[in-house]
VOMARKE-514063 format. One line per field, with one value per residue (C-alpha): residue number from 0; residue in one letter; x, y, z. Coordinates in nm, 4 decimals, always signed. Each point is the difference from the previous one (the first is absolute). Layout:
N
seq (NUM|...)
type (a|...)
east (X|...)
north (Y|...)
up (Z|...)
***
This chain:
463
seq (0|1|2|3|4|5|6|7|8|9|10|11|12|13|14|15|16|17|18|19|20|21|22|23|24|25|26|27|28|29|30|31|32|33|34|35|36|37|38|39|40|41|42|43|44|45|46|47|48|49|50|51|52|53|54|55|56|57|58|59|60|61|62|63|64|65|66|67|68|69|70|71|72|73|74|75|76|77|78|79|80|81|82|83|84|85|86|87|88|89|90|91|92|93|94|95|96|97|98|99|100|101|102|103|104|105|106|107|108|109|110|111|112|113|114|115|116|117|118|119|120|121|122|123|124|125|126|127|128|129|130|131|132|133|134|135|136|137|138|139|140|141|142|143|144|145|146|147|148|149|150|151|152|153|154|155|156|157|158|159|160|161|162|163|164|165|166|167|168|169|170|171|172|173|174|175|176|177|178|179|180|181|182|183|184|185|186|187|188|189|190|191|192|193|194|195|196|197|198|199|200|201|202|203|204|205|206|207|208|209|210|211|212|213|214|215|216|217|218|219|220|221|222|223|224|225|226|227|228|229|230|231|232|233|234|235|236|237|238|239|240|241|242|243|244|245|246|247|248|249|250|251|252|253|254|255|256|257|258|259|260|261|262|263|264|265|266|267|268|269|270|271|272|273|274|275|276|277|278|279|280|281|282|283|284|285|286|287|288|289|290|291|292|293|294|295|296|297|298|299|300|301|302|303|304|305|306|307|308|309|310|311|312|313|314|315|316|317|318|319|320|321|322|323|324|325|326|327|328|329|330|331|332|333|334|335|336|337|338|339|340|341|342|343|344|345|346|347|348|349|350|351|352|353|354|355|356|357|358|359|360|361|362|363|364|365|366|367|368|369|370|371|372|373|374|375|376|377|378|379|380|381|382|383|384|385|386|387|388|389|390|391|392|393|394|395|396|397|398|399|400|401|402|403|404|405|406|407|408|409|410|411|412|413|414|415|416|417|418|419|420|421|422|423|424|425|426|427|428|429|430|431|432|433|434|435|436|437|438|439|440|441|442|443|444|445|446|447|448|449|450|451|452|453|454|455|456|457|458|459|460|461|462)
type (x|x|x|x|x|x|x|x|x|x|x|x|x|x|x|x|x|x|x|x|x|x|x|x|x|x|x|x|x|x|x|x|x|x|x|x|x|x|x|x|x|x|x|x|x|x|x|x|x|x|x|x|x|x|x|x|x|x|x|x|x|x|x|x|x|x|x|x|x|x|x|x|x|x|x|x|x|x|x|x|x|x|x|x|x|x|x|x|x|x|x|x|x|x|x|x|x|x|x|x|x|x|x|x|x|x|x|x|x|x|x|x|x|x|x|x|x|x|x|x|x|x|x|x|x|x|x|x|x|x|x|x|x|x|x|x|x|x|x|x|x|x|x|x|x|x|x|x|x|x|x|x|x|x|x|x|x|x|x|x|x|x|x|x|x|x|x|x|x|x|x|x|x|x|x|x|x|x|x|x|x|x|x|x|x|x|x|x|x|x|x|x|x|x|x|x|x|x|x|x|x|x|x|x|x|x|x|x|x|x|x|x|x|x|x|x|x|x|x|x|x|x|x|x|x|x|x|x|x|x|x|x|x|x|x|x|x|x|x|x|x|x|x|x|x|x|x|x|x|x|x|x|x|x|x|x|x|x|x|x|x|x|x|x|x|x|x|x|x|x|x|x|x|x|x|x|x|x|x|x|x|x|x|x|x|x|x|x|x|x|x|x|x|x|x|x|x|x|x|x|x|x|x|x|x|x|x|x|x|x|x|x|x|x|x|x|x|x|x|x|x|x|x|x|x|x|x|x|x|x|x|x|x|x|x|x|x|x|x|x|x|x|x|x|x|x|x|x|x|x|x|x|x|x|x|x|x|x|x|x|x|x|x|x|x|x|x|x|x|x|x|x|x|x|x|x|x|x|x|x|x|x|x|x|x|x|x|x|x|x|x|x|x|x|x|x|x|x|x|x|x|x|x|x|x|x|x|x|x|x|x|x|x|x|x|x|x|x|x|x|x|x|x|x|x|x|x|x|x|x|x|x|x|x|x|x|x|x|x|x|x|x|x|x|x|x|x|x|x|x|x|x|x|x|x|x|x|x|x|x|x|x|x)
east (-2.3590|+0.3573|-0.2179|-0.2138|+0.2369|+0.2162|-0.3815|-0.0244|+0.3424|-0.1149|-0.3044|+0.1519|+0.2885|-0.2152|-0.1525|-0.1706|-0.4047|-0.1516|-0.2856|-0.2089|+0.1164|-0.0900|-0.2835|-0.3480|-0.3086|-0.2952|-0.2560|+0.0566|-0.3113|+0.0396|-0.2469|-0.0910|-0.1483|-0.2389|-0.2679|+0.0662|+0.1153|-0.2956|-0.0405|+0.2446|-0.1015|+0.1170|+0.3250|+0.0515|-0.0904|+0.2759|+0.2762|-0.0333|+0.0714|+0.2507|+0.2078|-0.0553|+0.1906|+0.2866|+0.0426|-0.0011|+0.2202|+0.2675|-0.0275|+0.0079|+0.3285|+0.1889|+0.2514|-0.0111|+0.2897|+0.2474|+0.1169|-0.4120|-0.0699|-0.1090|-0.1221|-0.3718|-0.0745|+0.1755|-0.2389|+0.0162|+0.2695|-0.0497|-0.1176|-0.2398|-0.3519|-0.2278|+0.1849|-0.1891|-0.2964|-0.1914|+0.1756|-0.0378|+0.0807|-0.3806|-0.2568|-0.1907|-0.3948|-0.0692|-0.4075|-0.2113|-0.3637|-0.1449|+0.2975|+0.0620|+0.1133|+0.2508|+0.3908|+0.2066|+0.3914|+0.1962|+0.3658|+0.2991|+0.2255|+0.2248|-0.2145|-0.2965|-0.2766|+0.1886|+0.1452|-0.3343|-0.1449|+0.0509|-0.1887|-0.2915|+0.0008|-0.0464|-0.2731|-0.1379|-0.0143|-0.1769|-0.2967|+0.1039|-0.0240|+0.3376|+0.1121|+0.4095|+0.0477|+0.2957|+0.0864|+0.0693|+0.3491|+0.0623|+0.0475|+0.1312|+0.3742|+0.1754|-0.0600|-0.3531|+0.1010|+0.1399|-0.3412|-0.2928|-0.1583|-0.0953|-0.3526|-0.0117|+0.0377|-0.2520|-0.2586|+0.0512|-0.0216|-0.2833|-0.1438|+0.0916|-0.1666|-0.3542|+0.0108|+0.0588|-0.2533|-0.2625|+0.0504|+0.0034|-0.1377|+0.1115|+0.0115|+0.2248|+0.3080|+0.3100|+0.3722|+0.3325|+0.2743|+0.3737|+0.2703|-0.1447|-0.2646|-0.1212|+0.0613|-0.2609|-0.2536|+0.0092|-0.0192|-0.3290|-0.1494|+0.0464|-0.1547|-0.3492|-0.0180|+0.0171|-0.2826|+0.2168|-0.0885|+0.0735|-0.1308|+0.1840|+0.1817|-0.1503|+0.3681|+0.3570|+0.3028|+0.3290|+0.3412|+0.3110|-0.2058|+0.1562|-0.1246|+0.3163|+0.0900|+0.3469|+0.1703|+0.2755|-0.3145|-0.0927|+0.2576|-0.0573|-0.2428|+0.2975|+0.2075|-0.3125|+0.0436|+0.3196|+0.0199|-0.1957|+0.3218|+0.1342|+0.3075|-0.1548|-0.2211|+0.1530|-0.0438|-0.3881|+0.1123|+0.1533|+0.0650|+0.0600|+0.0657|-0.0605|-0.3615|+0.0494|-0.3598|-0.3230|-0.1887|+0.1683|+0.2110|+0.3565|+0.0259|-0.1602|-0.0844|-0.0027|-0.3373|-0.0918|+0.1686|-0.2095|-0.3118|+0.0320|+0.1225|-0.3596|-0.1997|+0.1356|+0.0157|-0.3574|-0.0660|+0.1383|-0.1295|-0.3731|+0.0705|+0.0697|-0.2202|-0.3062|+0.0949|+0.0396|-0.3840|-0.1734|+0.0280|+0.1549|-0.2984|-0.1131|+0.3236|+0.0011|+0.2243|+0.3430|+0.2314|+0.4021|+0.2484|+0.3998|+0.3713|+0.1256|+0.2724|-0.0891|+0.2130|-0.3166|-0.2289|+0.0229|-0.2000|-0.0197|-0.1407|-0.2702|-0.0969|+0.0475|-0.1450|-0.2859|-0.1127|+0.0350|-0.2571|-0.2724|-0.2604|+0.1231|-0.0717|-0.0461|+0.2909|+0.2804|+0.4570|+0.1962|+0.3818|+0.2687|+0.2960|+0.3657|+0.0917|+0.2151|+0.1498|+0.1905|+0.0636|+0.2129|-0.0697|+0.3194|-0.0035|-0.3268|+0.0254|-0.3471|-0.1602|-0.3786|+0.0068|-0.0698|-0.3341|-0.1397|+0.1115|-0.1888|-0.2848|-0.0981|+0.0641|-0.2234|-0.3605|-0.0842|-0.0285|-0.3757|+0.0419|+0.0866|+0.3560|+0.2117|+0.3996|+0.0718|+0.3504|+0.2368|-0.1128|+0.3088|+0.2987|+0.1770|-0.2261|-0.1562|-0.3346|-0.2469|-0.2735|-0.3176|+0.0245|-0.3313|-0.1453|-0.3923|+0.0234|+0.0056|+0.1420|+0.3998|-0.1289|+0.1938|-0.0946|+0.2358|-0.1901|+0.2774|+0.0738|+0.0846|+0.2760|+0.3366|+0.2519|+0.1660|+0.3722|+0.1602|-0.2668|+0.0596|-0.3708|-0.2554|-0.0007|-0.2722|-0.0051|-0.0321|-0.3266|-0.2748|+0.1780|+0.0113|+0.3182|-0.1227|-0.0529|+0.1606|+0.1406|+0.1298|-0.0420|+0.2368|-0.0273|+0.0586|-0.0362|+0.3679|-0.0870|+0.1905|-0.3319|-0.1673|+0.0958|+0.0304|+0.1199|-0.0702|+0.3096|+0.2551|+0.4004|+0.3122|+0.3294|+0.2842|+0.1881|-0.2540|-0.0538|-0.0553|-0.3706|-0.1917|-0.2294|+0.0224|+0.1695|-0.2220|-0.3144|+0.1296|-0.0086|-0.4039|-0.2310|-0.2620|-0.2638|-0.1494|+0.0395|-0.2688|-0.1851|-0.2640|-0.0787|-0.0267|-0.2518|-0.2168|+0.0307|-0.1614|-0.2749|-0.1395|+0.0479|-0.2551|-0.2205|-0.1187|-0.0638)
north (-1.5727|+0.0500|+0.1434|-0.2731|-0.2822|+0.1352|+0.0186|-0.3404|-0.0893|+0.1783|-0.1421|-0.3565|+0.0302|+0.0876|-0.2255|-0.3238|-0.0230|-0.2056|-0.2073|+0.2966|+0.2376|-0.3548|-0.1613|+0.1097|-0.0420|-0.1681|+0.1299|+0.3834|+0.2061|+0.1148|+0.2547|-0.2925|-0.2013|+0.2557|-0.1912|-0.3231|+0.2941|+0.2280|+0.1363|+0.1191|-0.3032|-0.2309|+0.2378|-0.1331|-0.3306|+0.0052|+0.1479|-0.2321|-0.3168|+0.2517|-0.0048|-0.3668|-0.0456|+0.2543|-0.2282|-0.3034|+0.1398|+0.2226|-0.0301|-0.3480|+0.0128|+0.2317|-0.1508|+0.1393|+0.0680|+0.3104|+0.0650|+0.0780|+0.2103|+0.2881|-0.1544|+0.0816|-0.3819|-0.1707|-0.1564|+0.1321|+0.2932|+0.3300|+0.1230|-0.2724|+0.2073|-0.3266|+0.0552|+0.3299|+0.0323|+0.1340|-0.1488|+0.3653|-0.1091|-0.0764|+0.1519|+0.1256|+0.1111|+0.1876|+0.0407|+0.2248|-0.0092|+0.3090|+0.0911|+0.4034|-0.0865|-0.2043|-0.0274|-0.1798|+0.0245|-0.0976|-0.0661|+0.0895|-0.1802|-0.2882|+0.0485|-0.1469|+0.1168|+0.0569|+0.3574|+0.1231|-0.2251|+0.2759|+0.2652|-0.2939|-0.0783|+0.3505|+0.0782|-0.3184|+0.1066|+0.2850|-0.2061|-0.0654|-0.3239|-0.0472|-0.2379|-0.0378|-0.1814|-0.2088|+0.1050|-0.2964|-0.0560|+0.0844|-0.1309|-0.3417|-0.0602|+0.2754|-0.2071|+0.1227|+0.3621|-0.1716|-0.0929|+0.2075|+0.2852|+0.3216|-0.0902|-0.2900|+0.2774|+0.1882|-0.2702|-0.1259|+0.3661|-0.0379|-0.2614|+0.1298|+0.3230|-0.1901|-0.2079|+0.3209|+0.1744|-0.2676|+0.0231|+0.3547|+0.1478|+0.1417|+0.3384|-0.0758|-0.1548|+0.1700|-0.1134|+0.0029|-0.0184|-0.0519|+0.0175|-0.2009|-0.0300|+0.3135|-0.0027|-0.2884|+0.1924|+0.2922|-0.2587|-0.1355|+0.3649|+0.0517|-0.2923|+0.0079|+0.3692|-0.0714|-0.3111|-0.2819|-0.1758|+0.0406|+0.2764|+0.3596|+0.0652|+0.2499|+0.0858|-0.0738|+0.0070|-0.0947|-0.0116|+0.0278|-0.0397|-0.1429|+0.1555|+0.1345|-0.1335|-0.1742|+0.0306|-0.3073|-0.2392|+0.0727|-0.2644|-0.2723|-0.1935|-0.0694|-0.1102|-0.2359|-0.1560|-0.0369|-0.1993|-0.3041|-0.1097|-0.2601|+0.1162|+0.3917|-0.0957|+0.2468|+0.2875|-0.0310|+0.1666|+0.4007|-0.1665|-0.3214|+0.0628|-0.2433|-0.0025|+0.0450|+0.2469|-0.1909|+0.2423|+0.1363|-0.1383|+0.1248|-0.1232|+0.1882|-0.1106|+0.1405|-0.0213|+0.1528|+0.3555|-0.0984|-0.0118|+0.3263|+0.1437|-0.1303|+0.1354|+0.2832|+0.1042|-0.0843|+0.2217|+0.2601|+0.0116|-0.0616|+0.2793|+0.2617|-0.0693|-0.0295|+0.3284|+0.2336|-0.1905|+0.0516|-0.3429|+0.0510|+0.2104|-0.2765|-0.1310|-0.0572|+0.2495|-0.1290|+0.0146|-0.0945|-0.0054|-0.0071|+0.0734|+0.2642|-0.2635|-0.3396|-0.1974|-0.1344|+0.3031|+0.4174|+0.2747|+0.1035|-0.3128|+0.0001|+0.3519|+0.0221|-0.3739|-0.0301|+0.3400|+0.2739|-0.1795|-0.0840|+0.2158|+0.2616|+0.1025|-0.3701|-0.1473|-0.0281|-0.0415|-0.0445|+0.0154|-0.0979|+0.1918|-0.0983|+0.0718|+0.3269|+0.0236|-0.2996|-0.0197|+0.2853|+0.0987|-0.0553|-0.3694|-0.1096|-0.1153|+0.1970|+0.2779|-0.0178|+0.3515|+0.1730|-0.2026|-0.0196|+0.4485|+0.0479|-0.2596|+0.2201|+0.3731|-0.0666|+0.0436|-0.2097|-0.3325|-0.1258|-0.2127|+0.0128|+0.0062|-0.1240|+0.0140|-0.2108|+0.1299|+0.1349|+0.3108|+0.2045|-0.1275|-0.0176|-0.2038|-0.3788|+0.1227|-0.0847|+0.1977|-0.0298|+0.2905|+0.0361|+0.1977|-0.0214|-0.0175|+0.3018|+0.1631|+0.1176|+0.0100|-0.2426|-0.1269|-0.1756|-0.2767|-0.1587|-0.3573|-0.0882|-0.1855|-0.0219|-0.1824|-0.2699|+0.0230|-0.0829|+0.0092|+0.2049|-0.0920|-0.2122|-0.2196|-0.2158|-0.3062|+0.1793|+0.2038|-0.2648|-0.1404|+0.1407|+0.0790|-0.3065|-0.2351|-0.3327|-0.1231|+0.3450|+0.2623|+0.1534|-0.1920|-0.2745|-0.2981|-0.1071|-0.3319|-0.2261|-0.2086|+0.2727|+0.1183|+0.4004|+0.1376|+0.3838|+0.1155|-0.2870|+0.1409|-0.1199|+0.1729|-0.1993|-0.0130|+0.0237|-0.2562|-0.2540|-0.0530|-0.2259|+0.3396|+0.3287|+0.2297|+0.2998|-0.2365|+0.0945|+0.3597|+0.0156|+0.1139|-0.2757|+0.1501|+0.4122|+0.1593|+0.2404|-0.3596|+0.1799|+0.3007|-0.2123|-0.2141|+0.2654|+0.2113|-0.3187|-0.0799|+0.3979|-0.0507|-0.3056|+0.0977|+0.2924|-0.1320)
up (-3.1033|+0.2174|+0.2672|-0.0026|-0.0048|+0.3108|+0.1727|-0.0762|+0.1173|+0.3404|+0.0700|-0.1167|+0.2605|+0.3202|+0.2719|-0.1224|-0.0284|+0.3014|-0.0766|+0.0839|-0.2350|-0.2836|+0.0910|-0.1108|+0.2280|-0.1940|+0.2029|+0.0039|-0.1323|-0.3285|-0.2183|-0.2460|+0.2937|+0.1029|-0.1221|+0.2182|+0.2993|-0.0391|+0.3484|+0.3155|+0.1583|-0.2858|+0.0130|+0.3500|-0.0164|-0.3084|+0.1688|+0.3150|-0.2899|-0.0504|+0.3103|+0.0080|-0.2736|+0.0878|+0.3348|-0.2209|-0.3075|+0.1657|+0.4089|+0.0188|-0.2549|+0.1702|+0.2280|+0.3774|+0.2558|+0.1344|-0.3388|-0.1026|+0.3356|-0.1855|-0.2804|-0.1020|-0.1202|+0.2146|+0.2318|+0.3445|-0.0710|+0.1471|-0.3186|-0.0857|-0.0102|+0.1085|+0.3664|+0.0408|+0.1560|-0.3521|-0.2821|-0.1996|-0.3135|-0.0109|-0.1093|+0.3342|+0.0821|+0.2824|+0.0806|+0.2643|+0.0243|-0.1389|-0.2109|-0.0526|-0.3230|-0.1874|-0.0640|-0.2578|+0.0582|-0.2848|+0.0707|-0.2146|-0.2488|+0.1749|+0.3084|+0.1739|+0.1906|+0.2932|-0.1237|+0.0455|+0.3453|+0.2059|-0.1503|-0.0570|+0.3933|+0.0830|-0.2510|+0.1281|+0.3698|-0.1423|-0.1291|-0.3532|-0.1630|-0.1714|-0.2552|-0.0763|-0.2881|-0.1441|-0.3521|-0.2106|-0.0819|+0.4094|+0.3119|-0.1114|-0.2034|-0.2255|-0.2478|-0.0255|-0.1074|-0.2994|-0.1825|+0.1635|-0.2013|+0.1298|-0.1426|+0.2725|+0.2468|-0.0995|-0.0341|+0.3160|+0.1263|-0.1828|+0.1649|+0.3729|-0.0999|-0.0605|+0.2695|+0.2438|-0.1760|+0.0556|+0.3728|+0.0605|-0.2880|-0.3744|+0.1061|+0.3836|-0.1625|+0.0365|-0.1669|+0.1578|-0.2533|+0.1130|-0.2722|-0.2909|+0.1738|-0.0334|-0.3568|+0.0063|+0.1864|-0.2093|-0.3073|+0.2004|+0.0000|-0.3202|-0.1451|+0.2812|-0.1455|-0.3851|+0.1165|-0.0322|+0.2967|+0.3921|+0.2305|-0.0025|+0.2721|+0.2862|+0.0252|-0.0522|+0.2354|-0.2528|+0.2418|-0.2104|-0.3464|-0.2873|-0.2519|-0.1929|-0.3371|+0.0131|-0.2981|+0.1113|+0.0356|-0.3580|-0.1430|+0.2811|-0.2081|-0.2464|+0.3183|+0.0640|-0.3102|+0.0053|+0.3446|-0.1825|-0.1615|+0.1430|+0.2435|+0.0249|+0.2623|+0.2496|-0.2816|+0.1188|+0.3342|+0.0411|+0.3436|+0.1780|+0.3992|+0.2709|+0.1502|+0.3392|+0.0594|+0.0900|-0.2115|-0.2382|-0.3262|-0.0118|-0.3590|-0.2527|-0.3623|-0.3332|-0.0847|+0.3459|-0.1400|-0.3518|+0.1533|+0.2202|-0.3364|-0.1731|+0.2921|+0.0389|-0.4001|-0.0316|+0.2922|-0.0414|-0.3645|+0.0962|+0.2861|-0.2512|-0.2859|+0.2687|+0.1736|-0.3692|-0.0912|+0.3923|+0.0531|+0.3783|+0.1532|+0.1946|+0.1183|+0.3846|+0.2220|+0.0438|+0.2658|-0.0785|+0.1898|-0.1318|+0.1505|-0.2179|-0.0198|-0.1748|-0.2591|-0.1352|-0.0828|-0.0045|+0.1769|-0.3520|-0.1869|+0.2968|-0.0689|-0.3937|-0.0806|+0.3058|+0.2167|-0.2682|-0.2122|+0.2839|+0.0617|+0.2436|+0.3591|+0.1450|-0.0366|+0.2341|-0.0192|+0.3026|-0.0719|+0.2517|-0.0266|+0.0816|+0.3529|-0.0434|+0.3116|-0.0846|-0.3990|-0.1564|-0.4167|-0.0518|+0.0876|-0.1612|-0.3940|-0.0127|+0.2462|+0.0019|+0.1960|-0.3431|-0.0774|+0.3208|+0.0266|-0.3189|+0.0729|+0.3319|-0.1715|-0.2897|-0.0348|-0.2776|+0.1379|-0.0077|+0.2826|+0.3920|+0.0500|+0.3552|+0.0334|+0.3152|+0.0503|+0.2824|+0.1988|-0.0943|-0.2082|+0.3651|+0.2008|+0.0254|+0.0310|-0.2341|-0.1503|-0.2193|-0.2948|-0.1476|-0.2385|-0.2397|-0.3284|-0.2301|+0.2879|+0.1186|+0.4380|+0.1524|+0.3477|+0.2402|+0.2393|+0.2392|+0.0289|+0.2872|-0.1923|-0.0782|-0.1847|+0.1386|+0.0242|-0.3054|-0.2218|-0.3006|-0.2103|-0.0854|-0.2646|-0.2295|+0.2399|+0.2976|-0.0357|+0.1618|+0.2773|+0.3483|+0.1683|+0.2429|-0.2540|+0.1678|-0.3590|-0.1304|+0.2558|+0.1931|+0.3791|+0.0486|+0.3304|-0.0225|-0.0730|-0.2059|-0.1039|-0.1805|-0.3237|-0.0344|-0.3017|+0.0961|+0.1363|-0.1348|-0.0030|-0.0392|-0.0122|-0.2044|-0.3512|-0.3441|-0.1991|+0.3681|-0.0263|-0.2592|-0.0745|-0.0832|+0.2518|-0.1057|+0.1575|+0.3605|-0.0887|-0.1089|+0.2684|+0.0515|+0.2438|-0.0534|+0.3953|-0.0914|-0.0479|+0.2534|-0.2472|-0.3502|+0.2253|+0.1422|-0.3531|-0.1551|+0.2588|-0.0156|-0.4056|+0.0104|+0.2979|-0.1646|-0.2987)
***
């Protein structure tokens, strides 16, 4: 109870909630309406009432001026998304004529389906019809991660999955999952195989896959309850930061963490009962990729909860190590050397295996380890890569973006009208800036961008 009441004290004494961390967007799709929203197209045709409302309800409140320059709804700011070209909070279609197949790319938690626009414009160019869809609960205010179920998700995934399905085909779809998201398309598999609606995948690509059971998220719902008393509001939030990103929420709610905590228990329980009863033999190959360093999920909980129960031979892990020629043991809270060493000597795995990682513990370089499953012969393809100055690893948020990304990559034009939030530092005394320091530290684009991309188009193509 002591623990909980200094918590409360915290949370209570932090920045004040904006209206868009409060107000709550009529219009957002929930599971219960899927009778009035029974198609993709109805989906749309919602969520464009949607943004209507958002201008109406929060844009058109928010004051404007130099103090709001950065300030995602602040009409006109640098970080207000309706300045972009693509607005890519959106959902977003893109068709060909004669399609080679089909691809759904379904963003992570606090994100929108710009985290995965880059691998959907390549696949694109390469004669897929893709389909990017907005998760509900994104894309819009904070406030929206404060109500939203993960079983909204998953029936609008739902619905995106038909829609693709009926243009290309049942058996041409493939799923993208990043973060969450990937969490949601393995929940997608699951139910098309046990016949509960939706077409099975052909295959799956999950980057950074949450799919570990967090044993801190388990108690949120209590924290949810507790914020309906009046003067706890702020106890609904584990963070309140200013939104200055254009596609991405900085805050992050308490029911967010209880509703990866649902999805991913249920997964991972369905996952293992199915695999002990045979129940997996038709689950499509799947390729994952992960940085062997990630404060939201392990090597391990990928391997224990997902690959070791698949069927083996076709499926795939790429793991990118820590750049050694920069980072000493001694310095890191954690050295993923051990896993990734025992990972590539045993022979056990039932699944393809790649360590992206330095050449030798001395040099920049970067090489592709690979090795088959069942198998200890290791293979080293070079890059043609290595890593940038300064960089010490990945990290969960930087996996799908290319190192030219103009919000989050590494270049930039110099110019003061464009917002880049890729290679953002400041030098000065703690405590200065209105958000976390640690958020300048986290790597925001993957500079082997190039090898997650081709990886994923090979995966697909020859499927």
């Amino acid at each position: 109870m002591g623990a909980l009441s200094l918590y409360v004290r915290s949370v209570r004494s932090g920045p004040p909630l904006e209206l868009w961390h409060t107000v709550e967007l009529e219009t957002e799709f929930r599971a219960d309406r899927v009778g009035e929203i029974a198609s993709f197209e109805d989906y749309l045709a919602l969520e464009q009432r949607l943004f209507v409302e958002l201008d109406e309800r929060v844009y058109a409140r928010t004051t404007r001026g130099e103090h709001r320059a950065l300030a995602r709804y602040s009409t006109g700011s640098l970080a207000d998304p309706r300045r972009f070209e693509t607005d890519w909070n959106r959902s977003f279609e893109l068709s060909v004529d004669a399609p080679r197949g089909g691809v759904l790319l379904v963003h992570g938690m606090t994100d929108s389906p710009y985290s995965l626009r880059a691998l959907g414009e390549a696949l694109h160019e390469q004669g897929y019809h893709v389909v990017g869809l907005r998760l509900p609960g994104h894309g819009t205010v904070p406030s929206g991660l404060t109500s939203f179920t993960w079983q909204d998700m998953s029936t609008a995934v739902s619905l995106a999955a038909d829609h693709l399905a009926a243009a290309v085909g049942s058996d041409s779809v493939h799923v993208i999952g990043y973060s969450n998201g990937a969490a949601l398309a393995l929940h997608q598999t699951l139910e098309a195989l046990a016949g509960r609606g939706g077409p099975t995948p052909a295959s799956l690509v999950l980057v950074s896959p949450s799919i570990a059971v967090s044993p801190a998220a388990a108690g949120a719902r209590w924290l949810g309850l507790l914020a309906k008393l009046p003067g706890l509001e702020k106890v609904a939030w584990t963070q309140v930061l200013p939104e200055f990103d254009p596609f991405k929420y900085n805050s992050f709610a308490v029911n967010a963490g209880d509703q990866v905590h649902r999805l991913t228990r249920r997964l991972v329980r369905e996952i293992e009962a199915r695999s002990h009863s045979g129940g997996l033999d038709s689950f499509p190959p799947t390729l994952a990729f992960l940085s062997t360093v990630d404060a939201t999920v392990t090597a391990d909980a990928v391997i224990d909860s997902l690959l070791e129960h698949l069927p083996a031979n076709r499926n795939a892990l790429v793991l990118f190590d820590i750049n050694r020629s920069r980072t000493k043991s001694s310095l890191l809270v954690s050295d993923p050397g051990p896993l990734t060493d025992a990972l590539l000597r045993s022979d056990a795995l039932p699944f393809h295996l790649t360590v992206v990682g330095n050449e030798t513990p001395s040099s920049r370089r970067v090489v592709a380890r690979r090795k088959p499953p069942f198998s200890r012969a290791v293979a080293a393809d070079p890059l043609d890569r290595a890593w940038p100055a300064g960089t010490i690893s990945l990290s969960h948020v930087a996996l799908p973006f290319p190192d030219d990304d103009p919000l989050y990559g590494a270049r930039r034009d110099g110019s003061e009208s464009v917002l880049h939030l890729g290679d953002i530092a400041f030098r000065g005394e703690r405590g200065l800036l209105s958000f976390p320091d640690a958020w300048l530290v986290r790597l925001r684009h993957n500079p082997f961008y190039d090898y997650l991309q081709r990886r994923t188009l090979d995966w697909i193509e020859s499927r």
